[in-house]
C-alpha positions as CSV (number, residue, x, y, z in Angstrom):
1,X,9.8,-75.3,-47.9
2,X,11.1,-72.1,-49.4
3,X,8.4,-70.1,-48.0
4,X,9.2,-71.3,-44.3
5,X,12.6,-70.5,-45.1
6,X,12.4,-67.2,-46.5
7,X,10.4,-66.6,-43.2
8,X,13.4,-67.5,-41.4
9,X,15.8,-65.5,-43.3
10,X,13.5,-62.2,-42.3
11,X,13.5,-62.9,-38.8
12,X,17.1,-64.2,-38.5
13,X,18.4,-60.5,-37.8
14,X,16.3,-60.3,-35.1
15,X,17.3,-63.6,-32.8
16,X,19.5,-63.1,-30.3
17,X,23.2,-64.0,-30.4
18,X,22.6,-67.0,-28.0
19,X,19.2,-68.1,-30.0
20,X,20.8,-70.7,-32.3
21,X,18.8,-73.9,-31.9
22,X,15.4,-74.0,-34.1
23,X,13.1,-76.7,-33.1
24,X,10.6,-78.5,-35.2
25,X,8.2,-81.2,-36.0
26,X,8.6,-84.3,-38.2
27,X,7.4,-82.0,-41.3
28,X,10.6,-80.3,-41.8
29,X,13.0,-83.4,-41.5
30,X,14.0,-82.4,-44.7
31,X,17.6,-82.3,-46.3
32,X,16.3,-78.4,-48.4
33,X,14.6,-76.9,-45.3
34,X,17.4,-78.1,-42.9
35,X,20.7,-77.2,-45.2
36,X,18.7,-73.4,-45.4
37,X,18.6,-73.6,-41.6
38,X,22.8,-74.8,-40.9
39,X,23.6,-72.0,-43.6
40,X,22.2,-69.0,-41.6
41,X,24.5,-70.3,-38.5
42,X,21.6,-72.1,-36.8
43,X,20.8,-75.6,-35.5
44,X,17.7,-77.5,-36.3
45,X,16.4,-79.7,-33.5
46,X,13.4,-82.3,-34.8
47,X,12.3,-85.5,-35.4
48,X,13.2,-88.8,-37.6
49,X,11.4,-91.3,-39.3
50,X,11.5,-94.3,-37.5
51,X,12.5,-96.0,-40.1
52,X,15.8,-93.4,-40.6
53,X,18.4,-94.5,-42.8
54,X,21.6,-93.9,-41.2
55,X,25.1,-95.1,-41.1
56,X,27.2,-95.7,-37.8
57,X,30.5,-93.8,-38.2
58,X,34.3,-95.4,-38.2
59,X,36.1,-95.0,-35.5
60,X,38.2,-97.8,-35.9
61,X,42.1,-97.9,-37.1
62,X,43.4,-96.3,-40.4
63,X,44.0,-98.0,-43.4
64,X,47.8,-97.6,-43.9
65,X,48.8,-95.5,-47.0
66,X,48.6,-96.5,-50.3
67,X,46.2,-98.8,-49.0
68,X,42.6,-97.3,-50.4
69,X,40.1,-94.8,-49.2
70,X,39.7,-94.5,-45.1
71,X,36.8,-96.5,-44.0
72,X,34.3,-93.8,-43.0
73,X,31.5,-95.6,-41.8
74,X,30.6,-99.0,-40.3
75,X,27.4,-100.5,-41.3
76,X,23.4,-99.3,-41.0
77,X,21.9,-99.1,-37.8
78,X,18.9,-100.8,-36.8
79,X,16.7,-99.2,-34.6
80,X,15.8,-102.5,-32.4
81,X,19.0,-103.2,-32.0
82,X,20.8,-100.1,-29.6
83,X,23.6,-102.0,-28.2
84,X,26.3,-99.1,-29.8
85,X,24.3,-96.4,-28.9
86,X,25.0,-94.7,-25.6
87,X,22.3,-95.5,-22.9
88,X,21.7,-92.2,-20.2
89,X,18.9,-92.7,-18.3
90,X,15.5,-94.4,-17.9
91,X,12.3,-91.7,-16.4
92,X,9.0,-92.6,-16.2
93,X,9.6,-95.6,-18.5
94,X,11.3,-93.8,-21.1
95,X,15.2,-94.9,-21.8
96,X,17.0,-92.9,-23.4
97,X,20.0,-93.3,-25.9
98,X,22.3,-91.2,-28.4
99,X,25.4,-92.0,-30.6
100,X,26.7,-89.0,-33.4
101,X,24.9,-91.2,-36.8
102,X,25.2,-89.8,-40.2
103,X,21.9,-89.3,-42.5
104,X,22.5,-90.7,-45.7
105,X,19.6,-89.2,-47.4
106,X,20.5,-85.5,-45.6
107,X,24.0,-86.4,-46.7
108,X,25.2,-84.9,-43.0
109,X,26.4,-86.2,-39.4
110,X,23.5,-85.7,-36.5
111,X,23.5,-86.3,-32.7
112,X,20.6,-88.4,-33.2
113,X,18.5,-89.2,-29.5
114,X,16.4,-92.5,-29.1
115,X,13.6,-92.8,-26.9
116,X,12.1,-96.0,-25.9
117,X,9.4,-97.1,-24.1
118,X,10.6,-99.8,-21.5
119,X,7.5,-101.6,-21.8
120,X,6.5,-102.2,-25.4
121,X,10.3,-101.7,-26.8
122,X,8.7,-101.5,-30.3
123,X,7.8,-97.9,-29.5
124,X,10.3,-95.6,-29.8
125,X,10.4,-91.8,-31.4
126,X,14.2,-90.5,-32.8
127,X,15.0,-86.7,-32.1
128,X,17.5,-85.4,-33.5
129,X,20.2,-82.2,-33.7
130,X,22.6,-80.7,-35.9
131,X,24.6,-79.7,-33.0
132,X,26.6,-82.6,-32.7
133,X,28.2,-81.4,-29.1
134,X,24.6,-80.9,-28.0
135,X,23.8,-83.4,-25.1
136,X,20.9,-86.0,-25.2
137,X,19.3,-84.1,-22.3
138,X,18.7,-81.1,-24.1
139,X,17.6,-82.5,-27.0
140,X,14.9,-83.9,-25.8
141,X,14.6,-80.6,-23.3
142,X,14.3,-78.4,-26.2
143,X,12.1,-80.3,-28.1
144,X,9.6,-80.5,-25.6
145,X,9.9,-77.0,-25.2
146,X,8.7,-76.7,-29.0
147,X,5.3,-78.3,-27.8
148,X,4.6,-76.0,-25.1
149,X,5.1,-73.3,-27.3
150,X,3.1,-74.5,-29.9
151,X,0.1,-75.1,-27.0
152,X,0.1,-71.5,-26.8
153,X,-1.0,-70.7,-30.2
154,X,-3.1,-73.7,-30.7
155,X,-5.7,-72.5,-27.5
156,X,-5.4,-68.8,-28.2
157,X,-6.6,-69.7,-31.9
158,X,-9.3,-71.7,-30.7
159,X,-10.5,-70.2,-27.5
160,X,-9.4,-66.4,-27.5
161,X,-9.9,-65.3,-30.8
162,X,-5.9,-64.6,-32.0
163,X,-6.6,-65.2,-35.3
164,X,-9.8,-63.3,-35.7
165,X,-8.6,-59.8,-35.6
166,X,-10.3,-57.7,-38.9
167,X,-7.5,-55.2,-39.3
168,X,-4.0,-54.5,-40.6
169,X,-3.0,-52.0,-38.6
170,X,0.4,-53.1,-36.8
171,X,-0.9,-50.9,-33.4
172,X,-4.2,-52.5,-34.0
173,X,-2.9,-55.9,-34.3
174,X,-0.3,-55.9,-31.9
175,X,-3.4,-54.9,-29.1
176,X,-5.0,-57.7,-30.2
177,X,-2.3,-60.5,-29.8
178,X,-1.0,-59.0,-26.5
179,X,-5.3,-59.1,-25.7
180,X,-5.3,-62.7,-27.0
181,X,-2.5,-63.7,-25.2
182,X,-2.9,-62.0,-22.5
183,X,-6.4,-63.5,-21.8
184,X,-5.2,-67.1,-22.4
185,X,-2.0,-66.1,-19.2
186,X,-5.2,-65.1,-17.3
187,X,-7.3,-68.6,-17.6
188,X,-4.0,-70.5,-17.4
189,X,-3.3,-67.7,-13.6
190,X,-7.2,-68.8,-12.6
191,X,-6.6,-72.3,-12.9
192,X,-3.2,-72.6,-10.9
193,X,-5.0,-70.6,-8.3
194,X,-8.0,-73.4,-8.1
195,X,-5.7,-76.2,-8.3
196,X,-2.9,-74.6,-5.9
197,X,-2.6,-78.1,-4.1
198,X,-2.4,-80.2,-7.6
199,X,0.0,-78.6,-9.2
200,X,0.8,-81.1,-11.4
201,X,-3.3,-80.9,-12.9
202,X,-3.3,-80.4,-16.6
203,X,-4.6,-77.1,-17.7
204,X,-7.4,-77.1,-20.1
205,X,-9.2,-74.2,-21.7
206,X,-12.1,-76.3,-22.7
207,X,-12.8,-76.9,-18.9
208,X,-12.3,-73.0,-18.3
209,X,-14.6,-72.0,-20.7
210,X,-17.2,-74.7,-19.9
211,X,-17.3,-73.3,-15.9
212,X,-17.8,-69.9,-17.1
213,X,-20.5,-71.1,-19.5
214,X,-22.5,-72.9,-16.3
215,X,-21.7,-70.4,-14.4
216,X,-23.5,-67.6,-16.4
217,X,-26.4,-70.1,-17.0
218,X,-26.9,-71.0,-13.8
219,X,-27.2,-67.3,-13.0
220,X,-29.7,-66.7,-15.6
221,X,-31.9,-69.3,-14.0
222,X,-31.8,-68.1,-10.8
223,X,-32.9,-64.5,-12.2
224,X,-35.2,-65.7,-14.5
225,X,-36.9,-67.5,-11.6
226,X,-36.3,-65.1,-9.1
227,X,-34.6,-67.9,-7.1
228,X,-32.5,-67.0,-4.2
229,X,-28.9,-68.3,-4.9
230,X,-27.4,-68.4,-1.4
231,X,-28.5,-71.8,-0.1
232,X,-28.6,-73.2,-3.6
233,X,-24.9,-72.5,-4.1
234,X,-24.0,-74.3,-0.4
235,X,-25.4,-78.3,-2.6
236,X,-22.9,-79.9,-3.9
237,X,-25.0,-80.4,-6.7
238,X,-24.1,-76.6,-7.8
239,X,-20.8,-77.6,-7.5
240,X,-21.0,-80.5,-9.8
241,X,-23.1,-78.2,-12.6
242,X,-20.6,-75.9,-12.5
243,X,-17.8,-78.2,-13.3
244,X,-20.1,-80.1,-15.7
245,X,-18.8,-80.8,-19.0
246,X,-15.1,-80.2,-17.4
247,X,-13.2,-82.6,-19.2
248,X,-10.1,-82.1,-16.5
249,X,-12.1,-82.5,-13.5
């Protein structure tokens, strides 16, 4: 953990004012890692056990004084059981519930978001913030966001090479990343433009990289041979060689 957090203390003087919310995976659900993130003024957004222990908060009457310590919370919460929880919405299948919980091993209050699959109920995943004034929606908003992001490093390591750069030079480097990066936009640009009328198709760079790979082969043949390409690209068997091995087709 203090590694992580020692990167975030170098590049906390370069967020911006409104940058406040850090999200995460289930990995740094951690009381050190997300006490070093509150105390440089941020918010951690992530992910619980689902087996959590945490406390439902008192909101009942005070004690009268001289009567003994205010009640402060009231009972454990069981996660099958979401009847005190605040229910918003159900999309796609997916309910969704909140209620402000306190962490007893983080020792600390957290807007804590429940998702539950309507179907099998026994399937659930718990977000979580240390905003508590955050709403549900952008819990789960942000987190997802988190994902996306972390997509874009994941292909770019694997397909376009971000990783692979033999220098130290900053210039040097910083041509590569944007290169990377860059390269990964244009496959992601390609593939919008060939599925225009399915917008919704998943983008894979497996299935980009496996065209281009037929695609060159099935050139080389055709020079090899000396074949003429025009009628042979009109079968929809060229088609179906070209998009072979696709695994979003």
């Amino acid at each position: 953990m203090d590694q992580y957090l020692h990167h975030l203390r170098d590049i906390k003087p370069y967020l911006n004012a409104d940058e406040t919310y850090l999200c995460v995976d289930g990995f740094f659900s951690k009381k050190k890692f997300i006490n070093g993130v509150t105390n440089r003024h941020l918010h951690q957004i992530g992910r619980l056990r689902r087996d959590a222990n945490c406390r439902y908060l008192y909101t009942g009457p005070k004690r009268e004084k001289g009567s003994g310590n205010q009640k402060t919370y009231d009972g454990k919460v069981d996660w099958q059981d979401l009847s005190r929880f605040t229910y918003h919405h159900t999309q796609d299948g997916i309910a969704s519930y909140s209620q402000i919980l306190n962490h007893q091993c983080f020792k600390r209050n957290l807007k804590v978001v429940v998702l539950v699959n309507e179907k099998i109920k026994k399937n659930y995943v718990i977000l979580f913030s240390t905003d508590q004034h955050l709403d549900a929606q952008s819990v789960v908003t942000y987190y997802k966001a988190r994902s996306q992001i972390e997509f874009i490093f994941r292909d770019a390591k694997q397909f376009t090479g971000l990783s692979d750069a033999q220098t130290r030079d900053k210039k040097c480097l910083d041509f590569h990343f944007n290169a990377s990066l860059t390269t990964l936009n244009l496959s992601k640009a390609e593939h919008l433009k060939t599925h225009w009328d399915t917008p919704t198709k998943p983008f894979s760079m497996t299935s980009i990289k496996a065209c281009y790979f037929n695609t060159f082969f099935l050139e080389k043949f055709f020079s090899m041979f000396d074949l003429d390409p025009k009628h042979i690209k009109k079968s929809p068997q060229y088609t179906y060689l070209i998009n072979y091995g696709n695994i979003a087709a």
